[in-house]
C-alpha positions as CSV (number, residue, x, y, z in Angstrom):
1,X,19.1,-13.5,10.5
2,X,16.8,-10.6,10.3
3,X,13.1,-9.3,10.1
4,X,10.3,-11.8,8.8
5,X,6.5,-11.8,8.0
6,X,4.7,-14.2,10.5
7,X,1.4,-13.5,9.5
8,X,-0.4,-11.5,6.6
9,X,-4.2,-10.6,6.9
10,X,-6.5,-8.6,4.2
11,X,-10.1,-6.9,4.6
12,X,-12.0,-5.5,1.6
13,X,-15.7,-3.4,2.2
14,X,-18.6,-5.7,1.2
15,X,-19.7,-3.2,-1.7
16,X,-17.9,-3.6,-5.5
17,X,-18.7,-0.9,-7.8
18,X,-18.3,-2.4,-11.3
19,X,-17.4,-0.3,-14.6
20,X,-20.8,-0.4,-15.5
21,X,-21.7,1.3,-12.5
22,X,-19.6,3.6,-13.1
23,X,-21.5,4.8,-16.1
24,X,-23.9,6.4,-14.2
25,X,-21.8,8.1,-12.1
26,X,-19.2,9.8,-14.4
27,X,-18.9,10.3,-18.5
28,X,-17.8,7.3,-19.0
29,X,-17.8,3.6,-19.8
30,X,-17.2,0.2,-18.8
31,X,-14.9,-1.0,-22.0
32,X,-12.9,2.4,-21.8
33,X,-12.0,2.0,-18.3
34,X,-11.0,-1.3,-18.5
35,X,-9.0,-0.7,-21.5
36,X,-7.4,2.4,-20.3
37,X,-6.6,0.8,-16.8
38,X,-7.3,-2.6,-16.7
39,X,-9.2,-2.1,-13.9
40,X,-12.7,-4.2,-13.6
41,X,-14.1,-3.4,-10.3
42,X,-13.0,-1.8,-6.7
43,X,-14.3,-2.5,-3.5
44,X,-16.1,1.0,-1.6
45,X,-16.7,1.7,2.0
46,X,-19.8,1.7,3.6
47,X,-21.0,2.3,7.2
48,X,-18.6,0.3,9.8
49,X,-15.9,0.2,7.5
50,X,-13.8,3.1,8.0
51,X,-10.2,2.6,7.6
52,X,-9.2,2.0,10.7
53,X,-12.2,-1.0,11.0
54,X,-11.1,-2.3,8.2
55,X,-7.6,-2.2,9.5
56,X,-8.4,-3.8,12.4
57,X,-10.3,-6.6,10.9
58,X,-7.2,-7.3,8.4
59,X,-5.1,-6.8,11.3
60,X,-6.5,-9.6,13.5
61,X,-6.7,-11.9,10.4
62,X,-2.5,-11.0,10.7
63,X,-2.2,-11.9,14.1
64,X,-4.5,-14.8,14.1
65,X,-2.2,-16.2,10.7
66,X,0.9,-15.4,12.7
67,X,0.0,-17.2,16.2
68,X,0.4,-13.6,18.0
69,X,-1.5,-11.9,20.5
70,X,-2.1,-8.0,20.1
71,X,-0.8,-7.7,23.8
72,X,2.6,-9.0,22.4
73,X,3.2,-6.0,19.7
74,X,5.6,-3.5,20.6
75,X,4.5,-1.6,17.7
76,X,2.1,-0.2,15.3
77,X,2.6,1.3,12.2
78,X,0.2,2.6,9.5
79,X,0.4,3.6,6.2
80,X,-2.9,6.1,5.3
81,X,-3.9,9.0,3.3
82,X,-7.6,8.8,4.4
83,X,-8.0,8.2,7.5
84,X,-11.6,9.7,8.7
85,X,-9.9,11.8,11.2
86,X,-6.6,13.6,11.8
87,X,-6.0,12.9,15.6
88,X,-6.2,10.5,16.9
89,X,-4.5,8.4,14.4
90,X,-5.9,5.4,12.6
91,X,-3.3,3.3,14.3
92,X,-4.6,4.5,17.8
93,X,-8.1,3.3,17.2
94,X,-6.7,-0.2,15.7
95,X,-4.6,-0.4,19.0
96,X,-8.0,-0.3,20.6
97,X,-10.1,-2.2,18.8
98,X,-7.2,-4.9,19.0
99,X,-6.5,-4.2,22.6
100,X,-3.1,-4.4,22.0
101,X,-2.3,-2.7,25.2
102,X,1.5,-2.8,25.2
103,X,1.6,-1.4,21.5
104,X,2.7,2.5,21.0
105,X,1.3,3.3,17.5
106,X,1.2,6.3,14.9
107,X,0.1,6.8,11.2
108,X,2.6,6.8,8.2
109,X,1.6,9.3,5.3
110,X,3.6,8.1,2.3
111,X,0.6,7.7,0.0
112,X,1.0,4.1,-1.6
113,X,4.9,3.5,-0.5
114,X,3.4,3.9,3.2
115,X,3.7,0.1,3.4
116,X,7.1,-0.4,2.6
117,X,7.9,2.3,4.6
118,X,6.5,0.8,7.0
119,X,8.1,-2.4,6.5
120,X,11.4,-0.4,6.5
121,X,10.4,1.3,10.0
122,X,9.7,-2.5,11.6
123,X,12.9,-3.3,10.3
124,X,15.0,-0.8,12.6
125,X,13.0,-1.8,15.3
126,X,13.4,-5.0,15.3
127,X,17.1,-4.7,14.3
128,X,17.6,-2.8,17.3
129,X,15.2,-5.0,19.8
130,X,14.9,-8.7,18.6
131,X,11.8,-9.5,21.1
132,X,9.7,-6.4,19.6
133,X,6.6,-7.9,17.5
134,X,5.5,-5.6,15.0
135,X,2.2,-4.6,13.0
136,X,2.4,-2.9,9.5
137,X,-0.8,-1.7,8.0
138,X,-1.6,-0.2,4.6
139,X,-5.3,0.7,4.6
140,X,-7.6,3.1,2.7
141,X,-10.8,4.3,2.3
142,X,-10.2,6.8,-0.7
143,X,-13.6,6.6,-2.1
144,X,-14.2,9.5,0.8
145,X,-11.3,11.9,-0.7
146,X,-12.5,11.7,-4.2
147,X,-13.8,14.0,-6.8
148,X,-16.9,11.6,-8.1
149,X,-16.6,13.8,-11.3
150,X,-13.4,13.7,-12.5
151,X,-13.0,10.4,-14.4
152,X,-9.0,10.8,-14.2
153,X,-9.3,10.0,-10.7
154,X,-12.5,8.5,-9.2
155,X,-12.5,5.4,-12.0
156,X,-8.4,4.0,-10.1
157,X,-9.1,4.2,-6.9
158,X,-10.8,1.6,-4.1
159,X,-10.8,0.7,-0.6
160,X,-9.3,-1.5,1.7
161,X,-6.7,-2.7,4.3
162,X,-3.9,-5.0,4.6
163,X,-1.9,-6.0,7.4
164,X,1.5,-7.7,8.0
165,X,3.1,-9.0,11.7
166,X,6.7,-8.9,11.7
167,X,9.3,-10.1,14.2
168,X,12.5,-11.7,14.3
169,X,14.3,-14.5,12.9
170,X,17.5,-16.1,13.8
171,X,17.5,-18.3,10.7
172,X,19.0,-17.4,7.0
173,X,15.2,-15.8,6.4
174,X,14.6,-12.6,7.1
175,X,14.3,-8.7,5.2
176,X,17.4,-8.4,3.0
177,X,17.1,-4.6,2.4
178,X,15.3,-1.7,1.2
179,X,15.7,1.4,-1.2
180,X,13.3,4.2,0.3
181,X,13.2,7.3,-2.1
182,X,11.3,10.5,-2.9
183,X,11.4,13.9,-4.5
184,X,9.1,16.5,-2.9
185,X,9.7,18.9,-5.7
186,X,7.0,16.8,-7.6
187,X,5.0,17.1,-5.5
188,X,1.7,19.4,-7.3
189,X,1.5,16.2,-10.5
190,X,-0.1,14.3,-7.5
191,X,-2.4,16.2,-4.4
192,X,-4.6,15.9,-2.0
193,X,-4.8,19.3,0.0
194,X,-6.4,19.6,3.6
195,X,-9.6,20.9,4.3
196,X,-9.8,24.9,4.5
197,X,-7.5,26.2,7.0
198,X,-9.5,28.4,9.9
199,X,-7.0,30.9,9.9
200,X,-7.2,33.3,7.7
201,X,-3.2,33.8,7.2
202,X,-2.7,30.3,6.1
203,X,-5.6,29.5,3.6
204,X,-4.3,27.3,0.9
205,X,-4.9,29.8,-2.6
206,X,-6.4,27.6,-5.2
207,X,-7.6,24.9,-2.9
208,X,-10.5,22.9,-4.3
209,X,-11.1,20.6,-1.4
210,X,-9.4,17.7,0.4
211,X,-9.6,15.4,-2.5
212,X,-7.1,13.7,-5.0
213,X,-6.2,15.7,-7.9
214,X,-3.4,13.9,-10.8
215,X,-1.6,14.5,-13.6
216,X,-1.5,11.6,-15.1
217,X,0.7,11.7,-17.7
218,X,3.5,12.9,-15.8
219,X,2.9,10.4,-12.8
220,X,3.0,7.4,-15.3
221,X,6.5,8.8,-16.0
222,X,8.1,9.4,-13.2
223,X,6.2,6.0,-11.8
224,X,7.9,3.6,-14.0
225,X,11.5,5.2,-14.5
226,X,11.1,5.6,-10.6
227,X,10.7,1.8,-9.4
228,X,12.5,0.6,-12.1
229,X,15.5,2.4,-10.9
230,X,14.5,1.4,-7.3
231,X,14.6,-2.1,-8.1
232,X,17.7,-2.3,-9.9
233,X,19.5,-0.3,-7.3
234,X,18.4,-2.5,-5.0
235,X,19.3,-5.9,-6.2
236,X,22.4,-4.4,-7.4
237,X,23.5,-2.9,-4.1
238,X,22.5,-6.6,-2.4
239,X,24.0,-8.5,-5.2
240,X,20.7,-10.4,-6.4
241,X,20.1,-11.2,-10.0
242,X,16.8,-10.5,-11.2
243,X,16.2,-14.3,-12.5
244,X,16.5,-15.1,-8.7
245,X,13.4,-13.9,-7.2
246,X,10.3,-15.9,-6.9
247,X,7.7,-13.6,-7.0
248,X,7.4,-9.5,-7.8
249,X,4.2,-8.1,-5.7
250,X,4.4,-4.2,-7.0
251,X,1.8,-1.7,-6.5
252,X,-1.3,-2.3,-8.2
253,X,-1.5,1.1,-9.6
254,X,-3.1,0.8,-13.0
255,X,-1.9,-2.0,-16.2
256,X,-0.2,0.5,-18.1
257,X,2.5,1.6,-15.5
258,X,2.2,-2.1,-14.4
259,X,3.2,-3.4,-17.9
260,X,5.5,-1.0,-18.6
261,X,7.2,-1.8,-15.6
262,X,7.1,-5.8,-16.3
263,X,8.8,-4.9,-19.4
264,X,11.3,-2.3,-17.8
265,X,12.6,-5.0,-15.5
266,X,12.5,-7.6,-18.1
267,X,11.0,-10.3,-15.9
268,X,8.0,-12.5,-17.2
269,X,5.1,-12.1,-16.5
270,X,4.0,-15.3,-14.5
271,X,6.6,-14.3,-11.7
272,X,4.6,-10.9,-10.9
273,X,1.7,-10.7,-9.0
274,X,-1.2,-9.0,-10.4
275,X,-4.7,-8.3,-8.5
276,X,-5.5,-4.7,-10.0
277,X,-8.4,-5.8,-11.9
278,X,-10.4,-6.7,-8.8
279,X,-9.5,-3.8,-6.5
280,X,-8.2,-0.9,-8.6
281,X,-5.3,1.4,-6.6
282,X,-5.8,1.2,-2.9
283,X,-2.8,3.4,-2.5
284,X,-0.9,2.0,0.9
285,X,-3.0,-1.3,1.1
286,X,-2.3,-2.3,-2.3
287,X,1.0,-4.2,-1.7
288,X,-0.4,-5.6,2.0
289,X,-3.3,-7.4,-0.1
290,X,-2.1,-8.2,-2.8
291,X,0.9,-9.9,-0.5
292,X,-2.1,-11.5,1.3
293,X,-3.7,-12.8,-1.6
294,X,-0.3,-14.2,-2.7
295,X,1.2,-16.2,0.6
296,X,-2.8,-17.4,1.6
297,X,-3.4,-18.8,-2.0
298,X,0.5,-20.9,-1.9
299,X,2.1,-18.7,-3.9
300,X,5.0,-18.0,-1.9
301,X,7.3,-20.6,-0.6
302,X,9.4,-20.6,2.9
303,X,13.1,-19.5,1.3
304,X,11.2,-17.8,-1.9
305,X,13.2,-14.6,-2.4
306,X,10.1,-11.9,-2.9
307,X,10.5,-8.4,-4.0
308,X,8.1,-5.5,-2.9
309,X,8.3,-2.5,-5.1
310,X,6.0,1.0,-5.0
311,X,5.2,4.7,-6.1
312,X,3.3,7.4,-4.8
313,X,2.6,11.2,-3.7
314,X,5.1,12.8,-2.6
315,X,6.8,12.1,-4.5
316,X,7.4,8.7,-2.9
317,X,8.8,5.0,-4.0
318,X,10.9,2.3,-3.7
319,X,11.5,-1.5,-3.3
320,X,12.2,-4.0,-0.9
321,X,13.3,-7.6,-0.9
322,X,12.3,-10.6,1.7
323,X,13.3,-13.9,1.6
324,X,10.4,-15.3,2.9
């Protein structure tokens, strides 16, 4: 008994920029991207796709999957870094483009955990109120909080949204638990400050501009050790062996930390969902669409035991296991 996914949904922005592009934007080149990040191609926003449009649209694609109406959520919750304005939220616009009337809704800034945090959040709710139906959202539009000359940075990132409806279950399915962490004292290896403060007092030394700034060396590090010990906590603490699950959907950060990782938790290869190539890191929607992709292709089975696992800014991470 517990918290299921009825319904999953996914929106990408009509424009992929390619490798090749690429080339002409920033020194450097098609074969060394992919080989440095596996990465092939991302999806970038264009006009009518801000995040919260593309939130919506994966959203209703959630909804319509799960047989719910928005005026039946309770809740909305939405994981975001770059949403294209502070206040009102993201979440507040999807609740009115959805009309979801009965909804109370706020944005979840966890950089690319925000959707298992999220998933943790609908938990609780739904724990604690069985009829509550609620929306989790990863969505991003980072291509407008990048620095289009640093190659570290602009060459991982995409855009795009991904949406989950959760609700309640009274058979042996459900969410079988989570393992939330983060450490805020490593918090400079990955950034994104706000834009320049209007008050003189409480300018920001040193701020370049609201865009994502890495160290990338050190994030791969503390990334892999991170979710590896995540995962293993977690299935240790719930008393599930790793040759159990059916399918691995982690963050689709980059092929190195995703390899490393494969390797790290000693699982093969064919159990773990991989769409990085097509998409690059969209931060909080990664795991929504890639989870998308997964359950809409056949991947995932009614009673498949599924594990969720992420790492972001913050620094943030952590894992999560359904049996779907």
């Amino acid at each position: 008994m517990g918290t299921v996914v009825l319904g999953t949904g996914s929106c990408l922005p009509g424009r992929v920029l390619t490798n090749v592009e690429l080339e002409s934007i920033v020194d450097t080149s098609a074969d060394w991207i992919k080989s440095r990040t596996g990465i092939e191609s991302r999806h970038i926003g264009g006009k009518g796709e801000k995040t919260y449009q593309l939130a919506a649209q994966a959203a209703q694609k959630a909804l319509e999957a799960a047989g719910v109406s928005a005026e039946e959520l309770g809740l909305i919750v939405l994981g975001t870094i770059s949403s294209h304005m502070l206040m009102p939220s993201s979440a507040c616009f999807v609740q009115n483009e959805l009309g979801a009337k009965n909804a109370f809704a706020y944005d979840l800034n966890a950089a690319c955990s925000g959707f298992l945090y999220g998933l943790d959040l609908a938990d609780k709710y739904i724990q604690a109120d069985h009829s509550m139906k609620v929306l989790v959202i990863g969505a991003e539009t980072l291509s407008s909080r990048l620095n289009w000359q640093d190659r570290n940075t602009c060459i991982l990132f995409g855009d795009g949204a991904g949406a989950a409806v959760c609700g309640y279950s009274d058979s042996d399915r459900g969410l079988i638990g989570s393992n939330m962490r983060s450490d805020g004292s490593l918090g400079e290896l990955l950034r994104m400050h706000a834009p320049e403060s209007f008050n003189p007092d409480l300018i920001v030394e040193g701020n370049p501009g609201a865009y994502i700034q890495m160290e990338g060396r050190e994030v791969f590090k503390h990334a892999v050790r991170a979710m590896e010990d995540a995962v293993f906590g977690l299935l240790e603490r719930e008393k599930i062996s790793k040759e159990s699950l059916s399918l691995v959907i982690p963050h689709q950060a980059n092929m190195r930390i995703l390899n490393k990782l494969i390797a790290r938790l000693d699982i093969p290869q064919s159990k773990v969902f991989i769409n990085v190539s097509k998409y690059g890191n969209t931060s909080a929607a990664s795991i929504p669409i890639a989870l998308d992709e997964a359950n809409s292709s056949g991947l995932i089975a009614k009673g498949d035991t599924v594990l969720f696992c992420s790492f972001g800014g913050g620094f943030t991470w952590g894992a999560t296991l359904i049996k779907w």
